[in-house]
N, CA, C and O atoms as a Maestro MAE file, in Angstrom:
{
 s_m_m2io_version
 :::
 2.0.0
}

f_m_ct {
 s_m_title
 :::
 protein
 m_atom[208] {
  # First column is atom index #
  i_m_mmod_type
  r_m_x_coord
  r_m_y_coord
  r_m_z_coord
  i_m_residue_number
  s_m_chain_name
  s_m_pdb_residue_name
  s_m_pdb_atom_name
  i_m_atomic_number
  :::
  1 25 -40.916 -38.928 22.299 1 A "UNK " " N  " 7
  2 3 -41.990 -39.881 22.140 1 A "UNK " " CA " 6
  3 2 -42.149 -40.655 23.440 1 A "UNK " " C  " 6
  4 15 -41.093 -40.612 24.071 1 A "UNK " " O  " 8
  5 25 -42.952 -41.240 23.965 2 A "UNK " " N  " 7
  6 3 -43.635 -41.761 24.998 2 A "UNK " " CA " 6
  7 2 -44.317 -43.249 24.641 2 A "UNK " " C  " 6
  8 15 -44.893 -43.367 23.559 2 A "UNK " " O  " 8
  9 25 -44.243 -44.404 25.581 3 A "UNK " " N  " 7
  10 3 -43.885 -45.267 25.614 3 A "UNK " " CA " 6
  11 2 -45.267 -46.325 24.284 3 A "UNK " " C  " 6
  12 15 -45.292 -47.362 23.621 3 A "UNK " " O  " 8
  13 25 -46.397 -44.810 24.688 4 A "UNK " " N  " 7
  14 3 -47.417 -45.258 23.839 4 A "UNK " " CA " 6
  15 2 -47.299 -45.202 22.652 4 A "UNK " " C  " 6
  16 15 -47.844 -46.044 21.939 4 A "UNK " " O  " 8
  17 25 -46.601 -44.257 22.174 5 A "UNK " " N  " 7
  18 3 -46.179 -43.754 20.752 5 A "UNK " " CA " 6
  19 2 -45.636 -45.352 19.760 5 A "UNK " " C  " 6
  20 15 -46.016 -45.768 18.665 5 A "UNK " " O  " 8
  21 25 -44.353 -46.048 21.012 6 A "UNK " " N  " 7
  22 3 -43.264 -46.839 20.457 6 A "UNK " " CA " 6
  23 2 -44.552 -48.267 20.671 6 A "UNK " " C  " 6
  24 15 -44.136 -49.315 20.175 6 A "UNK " " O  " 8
  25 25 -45.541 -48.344 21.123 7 A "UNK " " N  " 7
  26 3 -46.290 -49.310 21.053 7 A "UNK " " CA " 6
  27 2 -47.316 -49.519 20.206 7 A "UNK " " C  " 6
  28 15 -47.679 -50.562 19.661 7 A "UNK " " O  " 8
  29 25 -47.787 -48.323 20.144 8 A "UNK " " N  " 7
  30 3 -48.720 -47.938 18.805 8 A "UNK " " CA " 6
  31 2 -48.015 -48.133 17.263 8 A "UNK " " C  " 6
  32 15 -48.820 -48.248 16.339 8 A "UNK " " O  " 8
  33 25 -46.495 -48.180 16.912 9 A "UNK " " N  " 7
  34 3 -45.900 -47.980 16.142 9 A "UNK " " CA " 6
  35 2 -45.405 -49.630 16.496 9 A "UNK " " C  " 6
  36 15 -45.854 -50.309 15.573 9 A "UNK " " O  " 8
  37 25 -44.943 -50.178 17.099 10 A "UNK " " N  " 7
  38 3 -44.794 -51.741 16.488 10 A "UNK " " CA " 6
  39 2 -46.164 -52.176 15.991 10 A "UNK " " C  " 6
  40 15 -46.502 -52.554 14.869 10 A "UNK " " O  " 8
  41 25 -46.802 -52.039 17.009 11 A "UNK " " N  " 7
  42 3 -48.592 -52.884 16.041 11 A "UNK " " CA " 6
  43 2 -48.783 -52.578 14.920 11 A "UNK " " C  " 6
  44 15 -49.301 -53.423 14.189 11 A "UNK " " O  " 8
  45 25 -48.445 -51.292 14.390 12 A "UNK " " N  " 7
  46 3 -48.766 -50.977 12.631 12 A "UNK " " CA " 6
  47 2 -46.995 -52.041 12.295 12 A "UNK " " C  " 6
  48 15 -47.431 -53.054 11.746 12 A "UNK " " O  " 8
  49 25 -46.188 -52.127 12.339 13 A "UNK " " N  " 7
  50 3 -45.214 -52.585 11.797 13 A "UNK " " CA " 6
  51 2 -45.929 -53.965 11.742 13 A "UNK " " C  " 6
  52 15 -46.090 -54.497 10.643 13 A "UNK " " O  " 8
  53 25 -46.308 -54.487 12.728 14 A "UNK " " N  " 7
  54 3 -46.250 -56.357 12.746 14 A "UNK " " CA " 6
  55 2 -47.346 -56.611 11.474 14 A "UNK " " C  " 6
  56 15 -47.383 -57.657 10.826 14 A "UNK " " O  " 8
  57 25 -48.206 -55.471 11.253 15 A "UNK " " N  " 7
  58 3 -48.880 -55.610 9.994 15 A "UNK " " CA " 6
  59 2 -48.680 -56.114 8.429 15 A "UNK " " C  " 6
  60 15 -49.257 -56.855 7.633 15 A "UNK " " O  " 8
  61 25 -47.305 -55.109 8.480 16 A "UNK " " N  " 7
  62 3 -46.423 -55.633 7.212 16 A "UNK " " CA " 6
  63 2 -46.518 -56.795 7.596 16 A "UNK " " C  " 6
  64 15 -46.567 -57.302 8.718 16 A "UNK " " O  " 8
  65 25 -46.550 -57.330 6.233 17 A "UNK " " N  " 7
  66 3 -46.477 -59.151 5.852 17 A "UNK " " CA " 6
  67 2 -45.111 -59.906 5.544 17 A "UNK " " C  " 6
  68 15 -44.627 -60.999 5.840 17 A "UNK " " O  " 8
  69 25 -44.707 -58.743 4.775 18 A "UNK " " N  " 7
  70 3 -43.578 -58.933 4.662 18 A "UNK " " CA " 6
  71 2 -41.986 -59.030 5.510 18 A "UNK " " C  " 6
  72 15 -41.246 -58.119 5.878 18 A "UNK " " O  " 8
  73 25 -41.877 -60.166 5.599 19 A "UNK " " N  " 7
  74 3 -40.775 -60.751 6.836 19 A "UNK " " CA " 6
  75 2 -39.218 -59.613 6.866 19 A "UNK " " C  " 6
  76 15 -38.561 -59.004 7.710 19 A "UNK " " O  " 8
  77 25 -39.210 -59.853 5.285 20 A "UNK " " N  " 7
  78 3 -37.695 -59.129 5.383 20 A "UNK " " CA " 6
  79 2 -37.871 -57.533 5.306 20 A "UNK " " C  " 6
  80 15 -37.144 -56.788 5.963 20 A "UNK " " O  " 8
  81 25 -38.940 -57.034 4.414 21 A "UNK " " N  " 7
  82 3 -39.494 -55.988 4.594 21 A "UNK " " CA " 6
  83 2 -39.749 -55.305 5.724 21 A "UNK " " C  " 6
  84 15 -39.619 -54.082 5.677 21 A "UNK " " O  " 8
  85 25 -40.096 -55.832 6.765 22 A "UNK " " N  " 7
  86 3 -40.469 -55.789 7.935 22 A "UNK " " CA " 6
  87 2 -39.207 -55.554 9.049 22 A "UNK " " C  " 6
  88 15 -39.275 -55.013 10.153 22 A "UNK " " O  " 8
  89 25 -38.224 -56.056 8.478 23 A "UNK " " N  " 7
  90 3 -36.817 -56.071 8.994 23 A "UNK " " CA " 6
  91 2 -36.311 -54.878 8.952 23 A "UNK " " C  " 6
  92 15 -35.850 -54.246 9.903 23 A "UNK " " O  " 8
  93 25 -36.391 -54.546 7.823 24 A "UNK " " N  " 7
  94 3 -35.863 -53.379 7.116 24 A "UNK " " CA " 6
  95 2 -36.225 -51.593 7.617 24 A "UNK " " C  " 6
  96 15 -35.597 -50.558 7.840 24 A "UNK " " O  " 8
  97 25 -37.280 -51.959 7.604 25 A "UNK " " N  " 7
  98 3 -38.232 -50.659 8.557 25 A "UNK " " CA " 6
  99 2 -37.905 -50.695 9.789 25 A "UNK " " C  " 6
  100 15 -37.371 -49.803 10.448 25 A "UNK " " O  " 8
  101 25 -38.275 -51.893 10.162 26 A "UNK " " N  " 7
  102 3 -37.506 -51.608 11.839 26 A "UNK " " CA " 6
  103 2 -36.129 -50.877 12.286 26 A "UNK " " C  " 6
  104 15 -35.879 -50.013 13.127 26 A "UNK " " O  " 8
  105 25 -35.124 -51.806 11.094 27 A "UNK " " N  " 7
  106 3 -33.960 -51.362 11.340 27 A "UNK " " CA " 6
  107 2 -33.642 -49.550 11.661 27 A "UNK " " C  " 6
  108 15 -33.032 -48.952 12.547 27 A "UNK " " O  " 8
  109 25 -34.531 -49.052 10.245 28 A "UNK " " N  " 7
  110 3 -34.171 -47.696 10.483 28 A "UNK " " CA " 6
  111 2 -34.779 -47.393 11.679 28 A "UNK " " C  " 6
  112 15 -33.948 -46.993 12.494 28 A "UNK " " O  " 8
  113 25 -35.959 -47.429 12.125 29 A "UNK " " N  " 7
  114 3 -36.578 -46.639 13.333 29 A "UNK " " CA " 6
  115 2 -35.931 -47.116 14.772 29 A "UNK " " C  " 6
  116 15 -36.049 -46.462 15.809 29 A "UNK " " O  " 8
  117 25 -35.195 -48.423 14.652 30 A "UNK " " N  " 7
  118 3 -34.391 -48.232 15.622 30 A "UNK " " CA " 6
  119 2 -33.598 -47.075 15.896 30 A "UNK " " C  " 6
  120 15 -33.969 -46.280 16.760 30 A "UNK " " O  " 8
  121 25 -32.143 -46.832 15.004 31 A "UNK " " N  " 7
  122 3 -31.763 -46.063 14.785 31 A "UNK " " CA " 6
  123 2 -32.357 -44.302 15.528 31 A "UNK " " C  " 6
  124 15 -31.735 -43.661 16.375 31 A "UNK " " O  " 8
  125 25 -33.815 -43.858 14.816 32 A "UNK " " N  " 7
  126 3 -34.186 -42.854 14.856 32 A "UNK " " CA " 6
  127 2 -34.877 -42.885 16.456 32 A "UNK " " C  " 6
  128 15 -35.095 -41.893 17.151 32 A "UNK " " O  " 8
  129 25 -35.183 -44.502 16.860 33 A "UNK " " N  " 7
  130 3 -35.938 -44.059 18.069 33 A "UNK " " CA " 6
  131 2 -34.880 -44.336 19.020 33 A "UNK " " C  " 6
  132 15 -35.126 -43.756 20.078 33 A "UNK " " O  " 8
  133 25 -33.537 -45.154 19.068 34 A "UNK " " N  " 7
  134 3 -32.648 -44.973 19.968 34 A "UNK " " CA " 6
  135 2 -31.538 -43.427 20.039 34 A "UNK " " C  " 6
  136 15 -30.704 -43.164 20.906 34 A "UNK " " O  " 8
  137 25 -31.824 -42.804 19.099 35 A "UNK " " N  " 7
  138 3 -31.598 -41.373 18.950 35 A "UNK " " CA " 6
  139 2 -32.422 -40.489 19.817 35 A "UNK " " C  " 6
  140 15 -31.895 -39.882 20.748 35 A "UNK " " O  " 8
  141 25 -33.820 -40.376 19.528 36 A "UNK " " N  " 7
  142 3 -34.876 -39.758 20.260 36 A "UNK " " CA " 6
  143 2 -34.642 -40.420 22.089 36 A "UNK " " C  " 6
  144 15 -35.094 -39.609 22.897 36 A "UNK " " O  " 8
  145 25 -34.172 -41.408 22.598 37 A "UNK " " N  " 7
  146 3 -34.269 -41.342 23.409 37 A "UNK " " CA " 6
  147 2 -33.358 -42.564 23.996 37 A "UNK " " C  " 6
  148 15 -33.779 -43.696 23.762 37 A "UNK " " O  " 8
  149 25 -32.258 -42.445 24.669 38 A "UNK " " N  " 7
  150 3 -31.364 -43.192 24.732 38 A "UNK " " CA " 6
  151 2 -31.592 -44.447 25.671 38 A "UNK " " C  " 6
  152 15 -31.049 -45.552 25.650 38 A "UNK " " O  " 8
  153 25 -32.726 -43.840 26.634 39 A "UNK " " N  " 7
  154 3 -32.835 -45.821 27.239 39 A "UNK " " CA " 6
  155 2 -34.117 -46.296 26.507 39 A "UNK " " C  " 6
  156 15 -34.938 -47.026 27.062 39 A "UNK " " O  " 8
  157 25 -34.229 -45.914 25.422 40 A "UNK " " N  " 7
  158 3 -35.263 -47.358 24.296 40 A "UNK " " CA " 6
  159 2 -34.291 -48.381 24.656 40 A "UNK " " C  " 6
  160 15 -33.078 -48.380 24.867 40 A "UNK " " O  " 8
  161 25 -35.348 -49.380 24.658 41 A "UNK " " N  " 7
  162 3 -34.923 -51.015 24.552 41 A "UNK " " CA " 6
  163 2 -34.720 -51.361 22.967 41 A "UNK " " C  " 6
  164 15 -35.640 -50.731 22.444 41 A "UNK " " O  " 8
  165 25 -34.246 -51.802 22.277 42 A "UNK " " N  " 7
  166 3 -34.060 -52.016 20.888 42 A "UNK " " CA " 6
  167 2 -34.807 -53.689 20.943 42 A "UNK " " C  " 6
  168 15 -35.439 -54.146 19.990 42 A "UNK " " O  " 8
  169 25 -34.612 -54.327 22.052 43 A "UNK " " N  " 7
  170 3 -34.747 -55.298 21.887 43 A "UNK " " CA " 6
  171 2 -36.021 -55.973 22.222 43 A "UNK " " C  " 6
  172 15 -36.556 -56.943 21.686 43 A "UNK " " O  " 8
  173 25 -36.378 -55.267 23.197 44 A "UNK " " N  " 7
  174 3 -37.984 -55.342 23.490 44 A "UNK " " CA " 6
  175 2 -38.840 -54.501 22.148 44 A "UNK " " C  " 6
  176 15 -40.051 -54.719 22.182 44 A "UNK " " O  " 8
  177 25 -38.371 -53.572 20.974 45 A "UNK " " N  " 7
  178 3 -39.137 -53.195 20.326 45 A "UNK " " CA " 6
  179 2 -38.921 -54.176 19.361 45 A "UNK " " C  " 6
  180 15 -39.992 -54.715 19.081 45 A "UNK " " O  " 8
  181 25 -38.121 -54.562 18.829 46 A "UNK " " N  " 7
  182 3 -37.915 -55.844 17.757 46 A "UNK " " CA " 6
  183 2 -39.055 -57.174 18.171 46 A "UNK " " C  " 6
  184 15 -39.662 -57.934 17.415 46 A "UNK " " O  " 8
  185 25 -39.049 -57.095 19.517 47 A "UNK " " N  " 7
  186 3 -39.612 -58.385 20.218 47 A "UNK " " CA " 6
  187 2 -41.142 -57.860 19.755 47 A "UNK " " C  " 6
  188 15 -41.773 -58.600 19.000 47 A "UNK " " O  " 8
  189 25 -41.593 -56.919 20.081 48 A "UNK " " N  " 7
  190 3 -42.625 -56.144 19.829 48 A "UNK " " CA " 6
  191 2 -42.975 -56.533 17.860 48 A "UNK " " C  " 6
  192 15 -43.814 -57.273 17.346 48 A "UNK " " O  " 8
  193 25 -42.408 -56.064 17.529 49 A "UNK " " N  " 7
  194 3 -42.620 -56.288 16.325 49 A "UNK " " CA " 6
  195 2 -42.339 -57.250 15.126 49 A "UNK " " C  " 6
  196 15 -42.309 -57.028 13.916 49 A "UNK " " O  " 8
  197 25 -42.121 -58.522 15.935 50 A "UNK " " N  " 7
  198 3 -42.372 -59.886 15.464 50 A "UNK " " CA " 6
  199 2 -41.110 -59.838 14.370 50 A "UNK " " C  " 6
  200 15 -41.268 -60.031 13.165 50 A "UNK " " O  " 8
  201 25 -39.476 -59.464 15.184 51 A "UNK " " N  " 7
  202 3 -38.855 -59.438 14.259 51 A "UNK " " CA " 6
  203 2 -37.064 -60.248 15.056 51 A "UNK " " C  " 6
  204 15 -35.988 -60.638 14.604 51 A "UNK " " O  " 8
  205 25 -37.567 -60.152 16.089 52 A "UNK " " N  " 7
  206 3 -36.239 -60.707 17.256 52 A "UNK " " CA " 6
  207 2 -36.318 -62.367 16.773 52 A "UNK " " C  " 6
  208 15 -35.577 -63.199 17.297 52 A "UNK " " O  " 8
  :::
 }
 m_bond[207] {
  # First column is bond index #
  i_m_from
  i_m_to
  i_m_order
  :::
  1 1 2 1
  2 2 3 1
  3 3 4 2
  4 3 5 1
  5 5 6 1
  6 6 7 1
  7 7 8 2
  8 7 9 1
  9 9 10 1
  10 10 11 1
  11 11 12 2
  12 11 13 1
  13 13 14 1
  14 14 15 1
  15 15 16 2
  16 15 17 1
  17 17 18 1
  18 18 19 1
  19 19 20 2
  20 19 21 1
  21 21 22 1
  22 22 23 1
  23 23 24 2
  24 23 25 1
  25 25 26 1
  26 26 27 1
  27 27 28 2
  28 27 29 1
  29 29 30 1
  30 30 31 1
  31 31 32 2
  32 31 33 1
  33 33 34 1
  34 34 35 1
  35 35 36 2
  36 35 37 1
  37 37 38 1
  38 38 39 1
  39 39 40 2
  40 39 41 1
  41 41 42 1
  42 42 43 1
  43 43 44 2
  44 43 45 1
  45 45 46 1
  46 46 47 1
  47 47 48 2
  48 47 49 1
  49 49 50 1
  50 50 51 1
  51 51 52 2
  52 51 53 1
  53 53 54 1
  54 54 55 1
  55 55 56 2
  56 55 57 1
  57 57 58 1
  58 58 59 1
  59 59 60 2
  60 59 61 1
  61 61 62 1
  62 62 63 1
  63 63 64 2
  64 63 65 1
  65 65 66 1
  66 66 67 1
  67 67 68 2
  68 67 69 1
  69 69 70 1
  70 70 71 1
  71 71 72 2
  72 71 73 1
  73 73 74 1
  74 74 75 1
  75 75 76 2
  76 75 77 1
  77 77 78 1
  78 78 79 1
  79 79 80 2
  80 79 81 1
  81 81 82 1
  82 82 83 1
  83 83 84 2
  84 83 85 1
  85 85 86 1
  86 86 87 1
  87 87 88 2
  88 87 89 1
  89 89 90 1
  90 90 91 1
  91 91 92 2
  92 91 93 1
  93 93 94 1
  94 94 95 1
  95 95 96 2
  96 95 97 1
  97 97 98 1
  98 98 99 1
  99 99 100 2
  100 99 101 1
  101 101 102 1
  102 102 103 1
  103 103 104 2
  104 103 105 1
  105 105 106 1
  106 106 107 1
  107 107 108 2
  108 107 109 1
  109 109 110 1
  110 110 111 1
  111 111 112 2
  112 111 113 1
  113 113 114 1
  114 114 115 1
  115 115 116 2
  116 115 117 1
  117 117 118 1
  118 118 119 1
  119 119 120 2
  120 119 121 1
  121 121 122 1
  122 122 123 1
  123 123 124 2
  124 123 125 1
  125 125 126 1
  126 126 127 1
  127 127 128 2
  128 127 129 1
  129 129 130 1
  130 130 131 1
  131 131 132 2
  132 131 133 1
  133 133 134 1
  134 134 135 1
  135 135 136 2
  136 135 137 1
  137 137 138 1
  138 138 139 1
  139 139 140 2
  140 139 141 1
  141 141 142 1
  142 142 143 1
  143 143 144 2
  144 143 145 1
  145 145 146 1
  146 146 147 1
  147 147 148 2
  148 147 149 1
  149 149 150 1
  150 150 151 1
  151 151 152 2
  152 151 153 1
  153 153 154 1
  154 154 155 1
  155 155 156 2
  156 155 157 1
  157 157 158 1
  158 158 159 1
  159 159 160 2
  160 159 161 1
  161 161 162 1
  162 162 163 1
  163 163 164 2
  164 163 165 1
  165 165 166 1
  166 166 167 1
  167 167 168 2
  168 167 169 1
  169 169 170 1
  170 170 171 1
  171 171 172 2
  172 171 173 1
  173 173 174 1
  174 174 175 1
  175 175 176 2
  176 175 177 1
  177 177 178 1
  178 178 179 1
  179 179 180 2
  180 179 181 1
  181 181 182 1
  182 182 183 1
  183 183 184 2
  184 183 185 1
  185 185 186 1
  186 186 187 1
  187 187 188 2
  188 187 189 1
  189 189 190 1
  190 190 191 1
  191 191 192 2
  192 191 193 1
  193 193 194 1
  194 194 195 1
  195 195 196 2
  196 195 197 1
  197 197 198 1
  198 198 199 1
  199 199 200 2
  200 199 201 1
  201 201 202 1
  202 202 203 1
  203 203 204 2
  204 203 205 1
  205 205 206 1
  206 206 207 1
  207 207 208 2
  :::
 }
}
């Protein structure tokens, strides 16, 4: 995935309304996107998605 992919994909996340919900989803795709590619930022995508 490519950097547009992981940006296009927080903006649909920050959608959820739901705070803890919202937590929760992230959590896994961390996981799957620090797998897919080992220098993801985890922390700039959390930041991204209104969850840091």
């Amino acid at each position: 995935m490519s950097k547009k992919h992981y940006i296009a994909i927080a903006a649909a996340l920050r959608n959820i309304t739901d705070r803890a919900a919202r937590q929760v989803v992230v959590g896994e795709l961390l996981t799957l996107f620090k797998r897919d590619n080992p220098r993801f930022d985890c922390q700039r995508f959390m930041e991204a998605c209104d969850v840091a």
